[in-house]
Structure formats: C-alpha cells, structure tokens
C-alpha positions, 0 to 999 in steps of 0.5 A: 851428822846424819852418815857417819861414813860421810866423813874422811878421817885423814891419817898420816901414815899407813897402819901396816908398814908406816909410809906416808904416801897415801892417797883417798880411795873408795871402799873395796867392800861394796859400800863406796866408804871412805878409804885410803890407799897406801903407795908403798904395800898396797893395803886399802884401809879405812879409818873410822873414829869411834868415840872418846872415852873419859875417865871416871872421877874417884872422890 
C-alpha cells in the first residue's frame, strides 16, 4: 500500500452514540481522507488501523 489513507475501514456502528446508519463521507479537514457520516448524531468520524500488537512469549 503505498497511500495508508486509500483504504476505507468499514465500521458497524458509530463511536459516539452507537447507530448503525452510517454513510461514507470525505474528510472535513482539508486532506479528502476517508470518513463516515453517522445518520443518527451527525459526527463525521474516520476510522484508521494502526497495527497489531503480539505479545511477547516469557520462557
């Protein structure tokens, strides 16, 4: 991947009140990143995936 913002995360439901209506909305900010709309409260957030952590093996 050579944009990290290409991609769309899809989420379920809003982070802020928990509907699930949501719709795919381009940024707010300026920079056209991938966002979501909630129907519901209005919020446009973005969903962004940082990485995996894995736990460190004791022996």
């Amino acid at each position: 991947m050579s944009d990290p913002g290409a991609t769309r995360a899809t989420p379920f439901h809003c982070p802020y009140c928990g509907e699930e209506e949501l719709r795919p909305e381009n940024g707010t900010d300026g920079t056209n990143r991938a966002a979501w709309l909630c129907e519901a409260c209005r919020r446009v957030f973005a969903v962004r995936f940082v990485g995996l952590r894995i736990p460190e093996v004791s022996r």
